[in-house]
C-alpha positions as MATLAB code, in Angstrom:
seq = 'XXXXXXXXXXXXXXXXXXXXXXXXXXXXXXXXXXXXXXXXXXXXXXXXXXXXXXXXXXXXXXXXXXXXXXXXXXXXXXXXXXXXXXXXXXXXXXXXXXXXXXXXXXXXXXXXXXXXXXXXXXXXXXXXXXXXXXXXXXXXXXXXXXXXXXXXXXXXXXXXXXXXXXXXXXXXXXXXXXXXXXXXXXXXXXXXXXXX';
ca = [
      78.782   81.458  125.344;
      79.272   84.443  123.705;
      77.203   85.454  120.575;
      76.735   88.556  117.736;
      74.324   89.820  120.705;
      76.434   90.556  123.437;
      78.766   92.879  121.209;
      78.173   96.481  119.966;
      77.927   95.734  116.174;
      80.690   98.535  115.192;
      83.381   96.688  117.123;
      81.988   93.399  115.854;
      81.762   94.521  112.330;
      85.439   95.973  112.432;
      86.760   92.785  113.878;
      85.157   90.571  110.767;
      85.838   92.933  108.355;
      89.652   92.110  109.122;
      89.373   88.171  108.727;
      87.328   88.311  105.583;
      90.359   90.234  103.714;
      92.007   87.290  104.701;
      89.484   85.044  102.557;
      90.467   84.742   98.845;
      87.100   84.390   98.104;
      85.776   87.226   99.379;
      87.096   89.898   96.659;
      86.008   93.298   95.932;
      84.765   93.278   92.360;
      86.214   96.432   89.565;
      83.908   98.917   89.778;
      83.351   98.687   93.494;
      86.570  101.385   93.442;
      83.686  104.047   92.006;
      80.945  102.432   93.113;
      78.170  104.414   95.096;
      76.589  102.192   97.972;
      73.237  103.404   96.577;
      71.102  106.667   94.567;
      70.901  108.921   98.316;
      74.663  108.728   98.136;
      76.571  111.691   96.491;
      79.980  110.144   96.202;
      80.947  106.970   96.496;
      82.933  105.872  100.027;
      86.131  107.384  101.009;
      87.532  104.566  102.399;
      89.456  101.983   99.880;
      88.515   98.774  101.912;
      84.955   99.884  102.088;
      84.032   96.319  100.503;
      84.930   94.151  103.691;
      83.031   96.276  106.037;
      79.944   95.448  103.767;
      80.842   92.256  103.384;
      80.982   91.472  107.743;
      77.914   94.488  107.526;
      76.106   92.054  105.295;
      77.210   89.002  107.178;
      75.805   89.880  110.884;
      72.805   90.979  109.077;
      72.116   87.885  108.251;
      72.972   86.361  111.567;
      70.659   88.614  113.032;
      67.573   89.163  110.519;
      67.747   85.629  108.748;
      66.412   83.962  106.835;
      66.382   87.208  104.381;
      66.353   88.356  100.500;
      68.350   91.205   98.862;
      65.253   93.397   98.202;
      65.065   93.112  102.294;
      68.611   93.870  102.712;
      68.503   96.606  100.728;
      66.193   98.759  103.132;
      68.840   98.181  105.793;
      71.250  100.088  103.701;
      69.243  102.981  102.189;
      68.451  106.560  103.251;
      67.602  109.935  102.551;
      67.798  111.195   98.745;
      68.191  115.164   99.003;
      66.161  116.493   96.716;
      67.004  120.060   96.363;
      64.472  122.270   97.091;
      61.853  118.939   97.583;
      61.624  117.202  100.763;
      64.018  114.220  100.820;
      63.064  110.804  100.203;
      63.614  107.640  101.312;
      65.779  105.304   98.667;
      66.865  102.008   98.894;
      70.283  100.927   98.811;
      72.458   99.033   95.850;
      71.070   95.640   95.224;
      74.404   94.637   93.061;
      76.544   95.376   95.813;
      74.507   93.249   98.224;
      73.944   90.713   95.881;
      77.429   90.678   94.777;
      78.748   90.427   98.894;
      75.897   87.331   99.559;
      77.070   85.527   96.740;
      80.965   85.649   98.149;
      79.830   84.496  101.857;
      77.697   82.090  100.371;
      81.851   80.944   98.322;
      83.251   81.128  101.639;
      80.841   79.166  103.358;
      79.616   81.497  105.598;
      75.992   81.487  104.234;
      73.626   78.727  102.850;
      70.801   80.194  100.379;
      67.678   77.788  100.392;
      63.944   78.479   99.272;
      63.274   80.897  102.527;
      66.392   82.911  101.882;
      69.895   83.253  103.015;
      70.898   82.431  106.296;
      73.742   81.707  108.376;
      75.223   78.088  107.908;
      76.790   76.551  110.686;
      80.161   77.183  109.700;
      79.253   81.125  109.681;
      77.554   81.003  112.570;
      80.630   79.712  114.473;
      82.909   81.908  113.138;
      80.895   84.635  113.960;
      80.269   83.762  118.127;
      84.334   82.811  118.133;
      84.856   86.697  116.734;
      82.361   87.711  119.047;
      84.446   85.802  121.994;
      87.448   87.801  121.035;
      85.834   90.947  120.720;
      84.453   91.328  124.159;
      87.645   89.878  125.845;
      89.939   92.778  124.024;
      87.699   95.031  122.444;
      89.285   97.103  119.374;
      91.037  100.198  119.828;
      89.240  103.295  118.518;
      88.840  104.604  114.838;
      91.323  107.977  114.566;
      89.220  110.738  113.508;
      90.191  111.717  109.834;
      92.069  115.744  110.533;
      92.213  117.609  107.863;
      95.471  119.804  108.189;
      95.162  123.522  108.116;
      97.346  125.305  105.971;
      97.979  129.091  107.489;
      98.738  132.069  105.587;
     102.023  134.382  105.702;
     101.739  136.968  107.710;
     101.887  140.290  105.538;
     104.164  143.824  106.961;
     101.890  145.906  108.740;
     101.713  148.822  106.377;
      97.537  149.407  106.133;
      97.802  151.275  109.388;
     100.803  154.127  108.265;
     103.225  152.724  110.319;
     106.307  155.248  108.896;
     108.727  152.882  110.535;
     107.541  150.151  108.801;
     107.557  151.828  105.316;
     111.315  152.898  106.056;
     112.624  150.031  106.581;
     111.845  148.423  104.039;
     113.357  151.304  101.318;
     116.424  151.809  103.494;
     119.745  149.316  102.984;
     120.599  147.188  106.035;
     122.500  150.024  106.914;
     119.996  152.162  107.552;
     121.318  154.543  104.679;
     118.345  155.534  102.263;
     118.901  154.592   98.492;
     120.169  156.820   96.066;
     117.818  158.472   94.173;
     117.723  158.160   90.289;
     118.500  160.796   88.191;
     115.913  161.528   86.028;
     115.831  160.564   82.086;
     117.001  163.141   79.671;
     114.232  164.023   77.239;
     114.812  163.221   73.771;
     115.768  165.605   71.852;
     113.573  167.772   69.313;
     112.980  165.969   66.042;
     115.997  166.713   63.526;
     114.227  168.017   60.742;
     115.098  166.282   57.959;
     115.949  168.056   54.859;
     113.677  168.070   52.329;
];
């Protein structure tokens, strides 16, 4: 049989991520839309159902580490703080956010939290090896790489370089006649003295 093992976990993770948006009770809270995933992060994630990946993150975690706490968990999901000019430091990573994704496995009945921890309940464990069944048979297509388009300038006339041709062209009329040149403004006239 087929277990969370014989998978690469990216594929896995991408594959439960997709039936747990399916769950009603697995629900990404408010804030989680500005959210950082911990204090090393910057910004928070880019992508809007960044919640689900946690979630089936969280849940094979658990498969494979259990039984575990959230002050465990949240090692798993730290990293380097930069620090400016400091060397970085490790931090760990949001406890709310894990806490917040056990609690909605443990809804969905995916989990079972006793005095040693959460773990996997049988239900979760199940639907985990029948995921990991599918996975291996048809394994999921590739992630896209995110392109950024490139915008390109207009090209600007030639005319750094002295090109005479260039600079004609552009003064003369289509048909090749140069413009007319101005006459130029008549100077005003003296004051009139005014009488006095």
């Amino acid at each position: 049989m087929t277990t969370v093992y014989d998978v690469p976990a990216d594929h896995i993770i991408r594959r439960v991520a997709e039936e747990l948006k399916k769950r009603k009770e697995i629900v990404p809270p408010e804030w989680a839309a500005f959210a950082k995933t911990g204090v090393h992060k910057e910004m928070p994630p880019e992508d809007p159902d960044w919640w689900f990946t946690r979630a089936a993150a969280v849940l094979r975690r658990v498969y494979v580490d259990g039984p575990l706490g959230v002050e465990r968990m949240r090692s798993f999901y730290g990293g380097k703080k930069n620090r400016g000019s400091r060397p970085n430091a490790f931090r760990k990573g949001s406890g709310s956010i894990l806490r917040k994704s056990l609690q909605q496995l443990e809804a969905a009945g995916l989990i079972i939290h006793d005095k040693t921890g959460r773990k996997v309940s049988p239900a979760g464990m199940s639907f985990l090896d029948n995921l990991s069944q599918e996975v291996k048979i048809t394994p999921p297509a590739p992630v896209p790489k995110r392109v950024v388009p490139v915008v390109e300038e207009p090209k600007k006339a030639d005319a750094k370089k002295g090109d005479k041709k260039a600079k004609g062209t552009a003064a003369e009329g289509a048909d090749g006649a140069k413009p007319e040149k101005k006459a130029p403004k008549a100077k005003k006239a003296d004051k009139a003295e005014a009488p006095k």
